[in-house]
Steps between C-alpha positions, in 0.01 A plus 500: 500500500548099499661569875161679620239222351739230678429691859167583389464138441693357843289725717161387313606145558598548851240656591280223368696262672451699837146412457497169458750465748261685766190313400660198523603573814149593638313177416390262782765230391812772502329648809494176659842407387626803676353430811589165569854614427470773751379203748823300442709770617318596837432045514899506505529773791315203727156648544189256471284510216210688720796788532597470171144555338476822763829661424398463091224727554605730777810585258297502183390841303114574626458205724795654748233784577226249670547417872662239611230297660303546133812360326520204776158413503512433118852263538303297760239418246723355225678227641697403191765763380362460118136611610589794653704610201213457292295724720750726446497464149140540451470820716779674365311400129184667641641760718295383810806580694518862412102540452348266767780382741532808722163556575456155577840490745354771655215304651548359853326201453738336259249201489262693317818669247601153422127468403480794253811418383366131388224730332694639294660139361165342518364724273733504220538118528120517432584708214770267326231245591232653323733515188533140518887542580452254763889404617507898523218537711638175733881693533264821641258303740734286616718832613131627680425172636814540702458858599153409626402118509167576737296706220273367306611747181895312529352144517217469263666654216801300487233162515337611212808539261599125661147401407594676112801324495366174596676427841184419661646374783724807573191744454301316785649584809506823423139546379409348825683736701376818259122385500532459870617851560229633279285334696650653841457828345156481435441404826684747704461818255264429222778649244864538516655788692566807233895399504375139363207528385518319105454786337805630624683211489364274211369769282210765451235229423635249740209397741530259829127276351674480158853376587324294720288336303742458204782344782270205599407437160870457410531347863242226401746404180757502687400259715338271223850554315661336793292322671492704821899448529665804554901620544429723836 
């Protein structure tokens, strides 16, 4: 009897440590971990980072399904090894690359995936932001800022959580850029295409005249804060 509560015991305790073992092994940090390890190895077989960054995801469970030119497209937007691993991270979290990624890599206009795919980051960094978790919100942006520096939805967002935060002079460069490209939009279109329009990409009550409005405002203290200097 003592011999079966010992095994009942082991197996309840391994089994517990299974667990912890696998959620461990699932948080960004781990996850992160693991792929920068798998980048040393195929660093030490001599291909450049670029390579490196492609053959991570073209081998990797999921991502290995999108085409190649998807998977390319991405490296090419994350210059430094660490950002793209972060991507990485943050999609796998989400399961963009399973629920978004392969309709988007199906696109011929990869432009325009790259795009929906900043979307996607833009609007849960607005989230984060939103909850006040403002060094949360930045590690998001600043991955959708990268995917897509020429929307106003990647730009403006990040400026307001370096207005929040008080770098001032980080926030204006990129408020000019965002308030510029709302302003283009107005012109040309009167609202964003569907694909970017803010509701899609900022949130459900997101409108163009309101994150507008509330940019210069912020803008305007910005530029008080620092006397017009800015870091662009």
């Amino acid at each position: 009897m003592d011999n079966w509560f010992f095994w009942v015991a082991f197996f309840l305790a391994a089994i517990a440590l299974y667990r912890k073992i696998a959620r461990w092994r699932n948080t960004p940090k781990a996850r992160v971990s693991a792929l920068l390890r798998r980048y040393r190895a195929l660093e030490r077989t001599g291909l450049s980072e670029q390579d490196c960054l492609l053959q991570l995801l073209a081998t990797r469970k999921d991502w290995k399904r999108l085409p190649h030119r998807f998977l390319a497209e991405i490296v090419s937007r994350f210059p430094a090894k660490e950002d793209a691993m972060r991507f990485v991270s943050v999609s796998e979290d989400y399961g963009y690359h399973r629920d978004h990624y392969p309709d988007l890599a199906a696109k011929t206009d990869l432009e325009a995936a790259m795009g929906e795919s900043a979307c996607l980051f833009a609007r849960f960094g607005l989230q984060l932001q939103e909850q006040g978790r403002y060094k949360e919100a930045e590690f998001v942006q600043k991955l959708a800022l990268r995917l897509q520096p020429d929307q106003y939805f990647t730009n403006l967002p990040l400026a307001v959580s370096y207005h929040e935060t008080g770098r001032h002079a980080d926030a204006l460069p990129l408020f000019e850029r965002g308030l510029a490209q709302v302003n283009d939009l107005e012109r040309k279109a009167g609202s964003a295409a569907p694909e970017f329009s803010p509701a899609k990409c900022l949130g459900t009550d997101a409108e163009i005249r309101k994150l507008r409005n509330r940019c210069k405002k912020m803008y305007a203290a910005c530029l008080k804060a620092t006397e017009g200097k800015s870091l662009s």
